[in-house]
C-alpha positions as a printed Julia matrix, in Angstrom:
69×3 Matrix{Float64}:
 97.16  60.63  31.98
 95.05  59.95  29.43
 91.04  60.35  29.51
 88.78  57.92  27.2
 85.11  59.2   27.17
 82.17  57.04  26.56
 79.06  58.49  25.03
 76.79  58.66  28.29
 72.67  58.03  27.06
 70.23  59.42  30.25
 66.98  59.47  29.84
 65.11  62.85  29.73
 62.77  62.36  32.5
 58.98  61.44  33.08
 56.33  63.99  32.35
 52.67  63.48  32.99
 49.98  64.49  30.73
 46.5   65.11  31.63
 43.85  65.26  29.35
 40.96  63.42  27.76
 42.53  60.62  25.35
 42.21  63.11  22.35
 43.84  65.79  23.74
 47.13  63.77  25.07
 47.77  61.9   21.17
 49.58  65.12  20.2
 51.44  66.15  22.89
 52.76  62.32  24.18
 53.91  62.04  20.4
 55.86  64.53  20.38
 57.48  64.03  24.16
 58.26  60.4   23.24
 60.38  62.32  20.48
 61.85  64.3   22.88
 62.98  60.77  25.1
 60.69  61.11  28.0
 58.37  58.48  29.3
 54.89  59.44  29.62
 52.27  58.92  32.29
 48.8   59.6   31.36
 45.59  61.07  33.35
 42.45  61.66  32.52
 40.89  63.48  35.52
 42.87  67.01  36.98
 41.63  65.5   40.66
 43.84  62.2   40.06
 46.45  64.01  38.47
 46.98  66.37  41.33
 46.51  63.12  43.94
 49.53  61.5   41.67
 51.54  64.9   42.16
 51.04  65.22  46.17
 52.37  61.51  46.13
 55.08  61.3   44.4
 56.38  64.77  44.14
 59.56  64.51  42.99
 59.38  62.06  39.88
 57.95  64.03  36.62
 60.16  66.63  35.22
 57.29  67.64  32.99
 53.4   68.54  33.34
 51.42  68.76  30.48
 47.6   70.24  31.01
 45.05  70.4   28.52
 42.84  73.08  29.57
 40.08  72.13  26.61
 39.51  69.25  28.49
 38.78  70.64  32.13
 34.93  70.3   32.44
C-alpha cells in the first residue's frame, strides 16, 4: 500500500493583543510573521469581557503592561 502525503498548511491560531495602538505595532508585526491572526483591544476591561465570552478561541494573549493606566 502505498501512502502519498500532501503538504497540510493550518493556521497558527488567533491571539489577542491588548494595548494602546503604540504598544500593539510591534508585537502584531511580529505574530502576523509567526501566521496568527490578530484581534486587537485597547481597554484590559473589554479584553477580559472578550475572554469570558469566547473562551476557547485565542491561543495567544499578548498584554502590554505600559499601557495599563
Amino acid at each position: 500500500m502505498a501512502g502519498v502525503s500532501m503538504p497540510v498548511t493550518r493556521p497558527t491560531g488567533r491571539a489577542l493583543i491588548i494595548g494602546s495602538p503604540t504598544c500593539r505595532a510591534t508585537p502584531l508585526n511580529t505574530l502576523q510573521r509567526m501566521g496568527f491572526t490578530c484581534a486587537e483591544i485597547d481597554d484590559p476591561y473589554s479584553a477580559m469581557a472578550e475572554i469570558c465570552r469566547r473562551p476557547l478561541v485565542y491561543r495567544a494573549i499578548i498584554l502590554s503592561l505600559t499601557s495599563l493606566y
